[in-house]
Every structure is written in C-alpha cells, then in structure tokens.
Residue frames as a rotation matrix with the C-alpha (Angstrom) as fourth column:
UNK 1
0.237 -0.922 -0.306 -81.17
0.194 0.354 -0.915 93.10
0.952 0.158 0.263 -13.55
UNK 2
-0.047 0.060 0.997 -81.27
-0.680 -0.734 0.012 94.86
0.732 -0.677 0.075 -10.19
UNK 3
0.817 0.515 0.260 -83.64
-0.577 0.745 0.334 92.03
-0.022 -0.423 0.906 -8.92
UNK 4
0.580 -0.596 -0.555 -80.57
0.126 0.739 -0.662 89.43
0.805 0.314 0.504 -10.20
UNK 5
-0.236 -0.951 0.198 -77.72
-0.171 -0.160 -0.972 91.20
0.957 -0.263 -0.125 -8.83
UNK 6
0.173 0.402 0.899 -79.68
-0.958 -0.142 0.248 91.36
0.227 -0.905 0.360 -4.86
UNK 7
0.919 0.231 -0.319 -80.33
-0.309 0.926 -0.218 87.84
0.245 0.299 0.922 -5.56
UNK 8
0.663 -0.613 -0.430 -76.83
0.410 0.778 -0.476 86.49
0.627 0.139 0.767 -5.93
UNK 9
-0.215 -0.350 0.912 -75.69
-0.700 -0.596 -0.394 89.40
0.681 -0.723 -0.117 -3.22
UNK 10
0.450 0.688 0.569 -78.08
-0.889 0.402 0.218 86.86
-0.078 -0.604 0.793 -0.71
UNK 11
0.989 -0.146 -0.015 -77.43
0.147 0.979 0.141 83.66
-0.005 -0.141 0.990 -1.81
UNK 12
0.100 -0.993 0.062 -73.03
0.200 -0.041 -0.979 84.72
0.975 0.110 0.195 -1.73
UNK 13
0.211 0.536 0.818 -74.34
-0.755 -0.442 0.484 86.05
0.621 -0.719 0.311 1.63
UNK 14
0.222 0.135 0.966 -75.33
-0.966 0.165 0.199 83.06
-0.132 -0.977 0.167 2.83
UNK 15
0.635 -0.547 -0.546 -73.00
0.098 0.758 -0.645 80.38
0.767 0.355 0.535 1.30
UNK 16
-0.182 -0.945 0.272 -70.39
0.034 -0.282 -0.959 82.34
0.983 -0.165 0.084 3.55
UNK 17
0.303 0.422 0.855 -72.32
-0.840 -0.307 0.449 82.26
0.451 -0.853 0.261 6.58
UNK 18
-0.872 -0.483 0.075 -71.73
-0.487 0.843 -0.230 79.50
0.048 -0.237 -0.970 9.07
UNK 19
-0.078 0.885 0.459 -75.60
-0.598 0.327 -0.732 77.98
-0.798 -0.332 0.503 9.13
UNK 20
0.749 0.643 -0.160 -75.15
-0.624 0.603 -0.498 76.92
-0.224 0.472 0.852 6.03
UNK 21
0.584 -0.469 0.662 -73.29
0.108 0.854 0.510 73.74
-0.804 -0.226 0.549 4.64
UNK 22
0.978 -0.175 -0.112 -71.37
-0.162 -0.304 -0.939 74.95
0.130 0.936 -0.326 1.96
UNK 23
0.396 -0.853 0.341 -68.24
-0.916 -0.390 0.089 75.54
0.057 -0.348 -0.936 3.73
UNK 24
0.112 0.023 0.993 -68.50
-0.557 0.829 0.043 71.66
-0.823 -0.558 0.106 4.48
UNK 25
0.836 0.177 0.520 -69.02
0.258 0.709 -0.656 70.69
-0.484 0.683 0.547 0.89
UNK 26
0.535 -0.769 -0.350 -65.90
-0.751 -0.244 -0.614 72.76
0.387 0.591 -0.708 -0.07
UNK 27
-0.308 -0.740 0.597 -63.54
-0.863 0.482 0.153 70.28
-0.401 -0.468 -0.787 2.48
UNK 28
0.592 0.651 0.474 -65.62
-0.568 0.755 -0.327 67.06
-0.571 -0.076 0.817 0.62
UNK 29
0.862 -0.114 -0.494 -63.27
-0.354 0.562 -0.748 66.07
0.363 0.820 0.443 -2.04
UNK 30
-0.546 -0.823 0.158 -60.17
-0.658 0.305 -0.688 66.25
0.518 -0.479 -0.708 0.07
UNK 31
0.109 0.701 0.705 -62.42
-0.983 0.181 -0.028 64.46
-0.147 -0.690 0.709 2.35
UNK 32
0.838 0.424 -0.343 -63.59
-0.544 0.604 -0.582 62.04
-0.039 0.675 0.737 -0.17
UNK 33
0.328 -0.916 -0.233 -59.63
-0.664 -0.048 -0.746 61.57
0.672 0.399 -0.623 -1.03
UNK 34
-0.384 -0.487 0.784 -58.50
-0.830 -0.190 -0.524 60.77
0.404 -0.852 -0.332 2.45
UNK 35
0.320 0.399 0.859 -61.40
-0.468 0.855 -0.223 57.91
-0.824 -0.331 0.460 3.05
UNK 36
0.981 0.112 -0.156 -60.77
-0.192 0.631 -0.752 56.18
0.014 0.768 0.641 -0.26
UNK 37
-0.027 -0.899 -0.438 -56.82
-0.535 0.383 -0.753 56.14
0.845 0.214 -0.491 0.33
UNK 38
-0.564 -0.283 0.776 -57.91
-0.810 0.373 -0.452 54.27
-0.162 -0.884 -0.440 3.88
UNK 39
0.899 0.428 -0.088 -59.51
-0.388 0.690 -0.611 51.93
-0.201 0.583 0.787 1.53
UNK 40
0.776 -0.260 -0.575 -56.88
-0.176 0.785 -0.594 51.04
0.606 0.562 0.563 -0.08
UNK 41
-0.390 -0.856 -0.339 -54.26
-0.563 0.513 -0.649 50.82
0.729 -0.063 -0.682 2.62
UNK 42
-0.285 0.223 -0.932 -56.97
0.299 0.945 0.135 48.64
0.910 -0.241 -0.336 4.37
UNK 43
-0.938 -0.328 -0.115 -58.37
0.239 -0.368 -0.899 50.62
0.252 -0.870 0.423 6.96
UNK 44
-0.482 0.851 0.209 -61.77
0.457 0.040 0.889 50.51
0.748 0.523 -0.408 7.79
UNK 45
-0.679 0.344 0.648 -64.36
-0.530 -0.841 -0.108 52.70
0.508 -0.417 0.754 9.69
UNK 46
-0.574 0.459 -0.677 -65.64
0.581 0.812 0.058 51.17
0.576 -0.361 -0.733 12.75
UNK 47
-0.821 0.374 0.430 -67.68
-0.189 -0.891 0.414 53.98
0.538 0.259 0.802 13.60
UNK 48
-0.719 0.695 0.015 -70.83
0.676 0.704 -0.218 53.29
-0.162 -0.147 -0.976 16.23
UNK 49
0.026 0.775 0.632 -74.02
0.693 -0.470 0.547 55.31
0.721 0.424 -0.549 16.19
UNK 50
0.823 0.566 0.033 -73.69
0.538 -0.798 0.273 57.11
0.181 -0.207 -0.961 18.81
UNK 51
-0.290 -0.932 -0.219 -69.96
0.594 -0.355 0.722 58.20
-0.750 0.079 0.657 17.91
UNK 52
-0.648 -0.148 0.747 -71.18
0.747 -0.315 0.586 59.44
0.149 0.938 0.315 14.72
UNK 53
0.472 0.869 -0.146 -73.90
0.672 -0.248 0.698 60.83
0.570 -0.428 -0.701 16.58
UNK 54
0.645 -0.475 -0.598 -71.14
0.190 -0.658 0.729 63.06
-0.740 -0.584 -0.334 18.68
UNK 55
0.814 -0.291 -0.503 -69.07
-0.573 -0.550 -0.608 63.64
-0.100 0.783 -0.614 15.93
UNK 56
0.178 -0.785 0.594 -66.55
-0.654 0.357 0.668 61.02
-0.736 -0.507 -0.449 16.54
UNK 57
0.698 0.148 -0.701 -65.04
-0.556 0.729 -0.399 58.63
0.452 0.668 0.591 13.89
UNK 58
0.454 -0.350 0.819 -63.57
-0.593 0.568 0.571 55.59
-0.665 -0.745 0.051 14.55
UNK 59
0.657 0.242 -0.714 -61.32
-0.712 0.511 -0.482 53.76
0.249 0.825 0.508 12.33
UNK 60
0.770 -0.017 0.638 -59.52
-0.274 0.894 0.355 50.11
-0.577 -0.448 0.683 12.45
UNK 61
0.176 -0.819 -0.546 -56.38
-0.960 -0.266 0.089 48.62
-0.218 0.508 -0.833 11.19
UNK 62
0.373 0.041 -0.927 -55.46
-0.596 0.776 -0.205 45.88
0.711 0.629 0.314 8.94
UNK 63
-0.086 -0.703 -0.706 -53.23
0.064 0.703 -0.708 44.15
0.994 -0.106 -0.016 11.54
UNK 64
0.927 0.372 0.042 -53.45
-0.005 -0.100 0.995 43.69
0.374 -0.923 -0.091 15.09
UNK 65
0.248 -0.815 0.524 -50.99
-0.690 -0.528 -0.495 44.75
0.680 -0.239 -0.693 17.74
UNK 66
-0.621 -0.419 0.662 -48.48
-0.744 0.580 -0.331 42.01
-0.245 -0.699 -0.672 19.36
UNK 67
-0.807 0.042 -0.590 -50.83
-0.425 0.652 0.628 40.11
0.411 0.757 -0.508 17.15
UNK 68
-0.524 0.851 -0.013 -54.14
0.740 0.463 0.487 40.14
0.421 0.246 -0.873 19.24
UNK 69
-0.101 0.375 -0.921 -55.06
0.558 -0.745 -0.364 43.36
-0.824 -0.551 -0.135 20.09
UNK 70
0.378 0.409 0.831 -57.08
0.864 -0.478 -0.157 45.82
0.332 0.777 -0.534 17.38
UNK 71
-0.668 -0.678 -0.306 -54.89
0.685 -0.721 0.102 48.69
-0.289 -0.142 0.947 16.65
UNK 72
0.294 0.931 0.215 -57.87
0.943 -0.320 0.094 51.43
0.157 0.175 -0.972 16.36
UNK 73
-0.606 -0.612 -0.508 -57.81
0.795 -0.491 -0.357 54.96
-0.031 -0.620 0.784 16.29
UNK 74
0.308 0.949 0.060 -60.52
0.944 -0.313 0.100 57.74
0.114 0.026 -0.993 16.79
UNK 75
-0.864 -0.172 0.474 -60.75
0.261 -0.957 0.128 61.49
0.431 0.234 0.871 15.41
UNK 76
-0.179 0.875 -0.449 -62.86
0.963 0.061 -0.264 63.59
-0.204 -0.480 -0.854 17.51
UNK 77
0.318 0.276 0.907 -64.91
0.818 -0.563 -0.116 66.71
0.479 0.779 -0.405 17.05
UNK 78
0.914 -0.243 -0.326 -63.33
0.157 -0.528 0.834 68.35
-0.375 -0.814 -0.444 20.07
UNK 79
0.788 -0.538 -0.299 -60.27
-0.539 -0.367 -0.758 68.08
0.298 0.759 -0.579 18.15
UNK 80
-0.046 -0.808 0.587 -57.97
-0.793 0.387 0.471 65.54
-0.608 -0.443 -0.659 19.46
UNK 81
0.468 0.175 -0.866 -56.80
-0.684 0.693 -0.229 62.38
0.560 0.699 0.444 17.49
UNK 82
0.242 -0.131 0.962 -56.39
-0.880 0.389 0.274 59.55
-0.410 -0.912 -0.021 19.58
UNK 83
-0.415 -0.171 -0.893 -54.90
-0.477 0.877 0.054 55.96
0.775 0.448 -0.446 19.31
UNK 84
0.245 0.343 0.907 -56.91
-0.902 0.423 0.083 53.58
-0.355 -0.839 0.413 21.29
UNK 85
-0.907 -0.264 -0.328 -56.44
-0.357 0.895 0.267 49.53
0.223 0.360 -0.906 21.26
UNK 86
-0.535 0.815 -0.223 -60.06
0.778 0.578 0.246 47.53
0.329 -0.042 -0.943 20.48
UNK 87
0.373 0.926 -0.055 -62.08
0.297 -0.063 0.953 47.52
0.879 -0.372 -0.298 23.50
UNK 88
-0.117 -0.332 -0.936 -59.58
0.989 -0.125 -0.079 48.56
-0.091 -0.935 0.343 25.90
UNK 89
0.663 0.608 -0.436 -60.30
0.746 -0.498 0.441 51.74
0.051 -0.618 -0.785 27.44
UNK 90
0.566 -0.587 -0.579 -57.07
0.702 -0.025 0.712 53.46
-0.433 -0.809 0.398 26.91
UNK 91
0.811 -0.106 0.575 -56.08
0.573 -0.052 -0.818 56.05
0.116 0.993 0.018 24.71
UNK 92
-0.373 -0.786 -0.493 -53.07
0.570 -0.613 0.547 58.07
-0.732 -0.077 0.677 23.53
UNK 93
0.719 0.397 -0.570 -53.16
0.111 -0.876 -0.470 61.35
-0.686 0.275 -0.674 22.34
UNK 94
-0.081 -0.878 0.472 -51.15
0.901 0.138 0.411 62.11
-0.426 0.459 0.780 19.18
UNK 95
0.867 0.144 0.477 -51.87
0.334 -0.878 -0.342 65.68
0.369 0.456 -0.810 18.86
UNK 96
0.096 -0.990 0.104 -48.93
0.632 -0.021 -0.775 67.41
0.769 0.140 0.623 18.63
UNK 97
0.467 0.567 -0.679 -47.84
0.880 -0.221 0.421 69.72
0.089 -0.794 -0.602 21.54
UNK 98
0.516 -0.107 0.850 -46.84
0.317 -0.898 -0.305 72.87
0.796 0.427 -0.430 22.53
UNK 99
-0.696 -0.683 -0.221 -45.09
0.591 -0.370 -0.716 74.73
0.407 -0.630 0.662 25.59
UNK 100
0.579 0.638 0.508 -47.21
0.446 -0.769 0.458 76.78
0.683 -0.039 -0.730 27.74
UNK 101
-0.243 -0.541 0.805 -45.57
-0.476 -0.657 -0.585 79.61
0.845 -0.525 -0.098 29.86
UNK 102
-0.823 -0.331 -0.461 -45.11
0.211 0.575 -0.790 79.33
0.527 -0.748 -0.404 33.35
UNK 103
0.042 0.997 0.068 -48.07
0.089 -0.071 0.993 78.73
0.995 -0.036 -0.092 35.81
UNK 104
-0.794 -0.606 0.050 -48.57
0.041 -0.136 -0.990 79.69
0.607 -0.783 0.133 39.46
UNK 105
0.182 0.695 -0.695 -50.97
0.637 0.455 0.622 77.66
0.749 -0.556 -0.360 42.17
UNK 106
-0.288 -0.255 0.923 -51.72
-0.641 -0.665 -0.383 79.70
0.712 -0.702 0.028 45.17
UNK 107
-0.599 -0.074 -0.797 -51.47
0.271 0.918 -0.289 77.44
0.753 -0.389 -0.530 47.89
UNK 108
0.210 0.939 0.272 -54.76
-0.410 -0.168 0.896 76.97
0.888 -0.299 0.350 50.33
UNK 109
0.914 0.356 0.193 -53.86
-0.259 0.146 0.955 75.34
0.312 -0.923 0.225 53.36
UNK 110
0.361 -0.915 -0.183 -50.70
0.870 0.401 -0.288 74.03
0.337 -0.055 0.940 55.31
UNK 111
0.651 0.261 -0.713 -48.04
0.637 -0.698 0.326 76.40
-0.413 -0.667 -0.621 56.41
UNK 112
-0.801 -0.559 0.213 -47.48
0.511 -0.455 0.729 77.64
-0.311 0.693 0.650 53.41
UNK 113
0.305 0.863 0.403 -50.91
0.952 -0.292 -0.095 79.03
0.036 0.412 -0.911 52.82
UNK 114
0.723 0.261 -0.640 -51.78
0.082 -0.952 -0.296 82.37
-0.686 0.162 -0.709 51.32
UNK 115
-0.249 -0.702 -0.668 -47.83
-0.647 -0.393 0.654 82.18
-0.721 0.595 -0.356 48.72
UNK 116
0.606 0.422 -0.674 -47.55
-0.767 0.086 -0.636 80.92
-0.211 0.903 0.376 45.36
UNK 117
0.089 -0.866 0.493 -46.41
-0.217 0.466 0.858 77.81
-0.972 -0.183 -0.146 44.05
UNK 118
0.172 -0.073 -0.982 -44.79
-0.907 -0.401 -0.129 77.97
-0.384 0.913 -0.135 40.74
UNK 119
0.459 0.114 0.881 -45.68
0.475 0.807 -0.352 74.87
-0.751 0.580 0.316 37.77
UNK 120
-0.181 -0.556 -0.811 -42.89
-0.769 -0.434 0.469 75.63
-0.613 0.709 -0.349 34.91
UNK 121
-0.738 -0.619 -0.268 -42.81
-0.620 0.465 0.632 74.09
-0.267 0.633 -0.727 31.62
UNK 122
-0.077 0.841 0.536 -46.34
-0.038 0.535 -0.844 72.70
-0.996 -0.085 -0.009 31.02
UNK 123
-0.973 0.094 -0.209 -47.32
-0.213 -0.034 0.977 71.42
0.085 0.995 0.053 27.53
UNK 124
-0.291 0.953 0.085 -50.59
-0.097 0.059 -0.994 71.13
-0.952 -0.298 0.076 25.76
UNK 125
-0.425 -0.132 0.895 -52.02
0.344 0.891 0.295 69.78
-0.837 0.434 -0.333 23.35
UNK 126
-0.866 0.002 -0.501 -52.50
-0.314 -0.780 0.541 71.42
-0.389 0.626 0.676 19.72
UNK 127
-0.107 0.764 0.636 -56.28
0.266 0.639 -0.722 70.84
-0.958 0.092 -0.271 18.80
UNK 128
-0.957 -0.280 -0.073 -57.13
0.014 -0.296 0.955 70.46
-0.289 0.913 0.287 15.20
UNK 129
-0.377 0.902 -0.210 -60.63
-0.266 -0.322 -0.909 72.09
-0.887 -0.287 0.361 14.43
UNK 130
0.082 0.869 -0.489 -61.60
-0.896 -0.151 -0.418 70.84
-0.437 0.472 0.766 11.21
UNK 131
0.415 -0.188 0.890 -62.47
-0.121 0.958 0.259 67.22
-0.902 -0.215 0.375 10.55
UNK 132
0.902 -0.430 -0.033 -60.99
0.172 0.430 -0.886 66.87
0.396 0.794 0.462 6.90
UNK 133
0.259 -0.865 0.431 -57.44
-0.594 -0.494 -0.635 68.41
0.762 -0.091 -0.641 8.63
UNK 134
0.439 0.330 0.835 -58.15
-0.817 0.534 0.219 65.65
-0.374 -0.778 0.504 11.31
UNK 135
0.962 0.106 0.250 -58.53
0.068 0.797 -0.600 62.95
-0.263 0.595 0.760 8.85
UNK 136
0.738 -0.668 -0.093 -55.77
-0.063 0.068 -0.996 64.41
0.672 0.741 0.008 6.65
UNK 137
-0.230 -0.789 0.570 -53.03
-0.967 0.120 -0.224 64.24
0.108 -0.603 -0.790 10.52
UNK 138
0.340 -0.001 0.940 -54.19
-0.226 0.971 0.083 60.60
-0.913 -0.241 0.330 11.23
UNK 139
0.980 -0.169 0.105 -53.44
0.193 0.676 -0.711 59.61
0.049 0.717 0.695 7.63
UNK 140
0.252 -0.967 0.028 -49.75
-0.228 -0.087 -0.970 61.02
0.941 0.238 -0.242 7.66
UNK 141
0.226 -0.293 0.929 -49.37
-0.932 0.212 0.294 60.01
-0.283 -0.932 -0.225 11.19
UNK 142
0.821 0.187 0.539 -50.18
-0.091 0.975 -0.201 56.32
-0.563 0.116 0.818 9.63
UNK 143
0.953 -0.300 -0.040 -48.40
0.022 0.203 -0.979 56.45
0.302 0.932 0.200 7.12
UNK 144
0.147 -0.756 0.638 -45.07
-0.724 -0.522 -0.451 57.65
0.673 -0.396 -0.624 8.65
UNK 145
-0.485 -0.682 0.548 -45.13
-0.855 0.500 -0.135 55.02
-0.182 -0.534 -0.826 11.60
UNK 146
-0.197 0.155 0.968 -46.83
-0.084 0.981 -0.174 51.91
-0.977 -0.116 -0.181 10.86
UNK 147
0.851 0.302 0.431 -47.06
0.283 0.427 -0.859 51.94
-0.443 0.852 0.278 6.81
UNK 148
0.313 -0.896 -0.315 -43.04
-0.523 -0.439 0.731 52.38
-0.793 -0.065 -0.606 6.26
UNK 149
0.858 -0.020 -0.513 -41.44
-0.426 0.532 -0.732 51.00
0.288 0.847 0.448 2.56
C-alpha cells in the first residue's frame, strides 16, 4: 500500500506541474464550448500554419464590413485580442485598459538637457494570459457589439 500511496503522491505531483498538459485539458470543455458556439453564430477559424504554429488564432465573420471588407479577428498568445480587417494590415486592440501612474523622460540633449520631463496619464493594455479566457473576451466582445437582438 506504501508503494500505491508514493505512486499517486508522483503522478498528483506532476499533473500540477507546469510540463505537463493537464492543466490544459482542465480549460478543454470551456474551450470546446466557446468554438462550437462560434459555429453556430457562424464564425469560422481562418487560422494559417504558421499562426497556429506561434500560438495565434484567427477567426472570420459571417458578414463583411461596409459590405466588402472581411471583418476578422485574431487572439494571440502574447495576450492581446485584436480586430483586424481581411488582408489589410491593420489592427485594433480590444484589450481592455488600465491607467498607469505618472512617468518621467530625462531629457538628453537641447537646452534642457540633464531635467526631467514629466508623461502623465498613460494607459495600457490589460493582457489576458490564458487562451480559453481569450476565446471566452472575444466571444462576449462579439456578442455585445456586432450580434445585438
């Protein structure tokens, strides 16, 4: 019994560890959830190889914007969720933001060099570190502004 109890001491061990995938298969059903309701409100994963290959997903909307532009938006593993359009090159950030405190640049040249100039009021952006909590802010983002009853 000894021999048992070690045993499942190890393998409880290293479920909890971060090397293994376990931790990943707990977030799967919400997961699961989350892709199968962008099934049904028509959203599909346009995903290339080497996005998936950086952790990036990529997913498309039913309708196009202003009626020819693919309304697209991509969840990275850095944590930002982005709206991009298609193939254009442009994205917006919809993580949410914060305040940061004030900041202070020490000026290098000119004839002000050597004092401080002061940057108030800076925001930044709130990153969201695990991809089902990703998944699950892009779907209520959607929902909320562009799937409205």
């Amino acid at each position: 019994m000894m021999n048992k109890e070690k045993m499942n001491k190890k393998i409880e061990k290293y479920l909890n560890s971060e090397h293994s995938g376990y931790k990943k298969a707990v977030d799967l059903p919400q997961k699961v959830e989350i892709l199968r309701t962008f099934k049904h409100l028509g959203i599909v994963e346009v995903t290339s190889k080497t996005q998936k290959k950086n952790g990036t997903r990529r997913f498309r909307m039913p309708f196009k914007l202003d009626g020819r532009e693919n309304v697209e938006f991509a969840v990275y593993k850095t944590g930002y969720v982005r709206k991009t359009r298609g193939f254009v090159f442009t994205c917006y950030q919809i993580n949410q933001t914060r305040k940061t405190g004030d900041r202070y640049f020490k000026v290098t040249s000119g004839q002000h060099k050597g004092y401080y100039h002061k940057w108030s009021c800076g925001r930044e952006r709130i990153l969201i570190n695990s991809e089902t909590e990703r998944l699950q802010y892009l779907l209520d983002f959607l929902v909320r502004n562009y799937f409205k009853a």
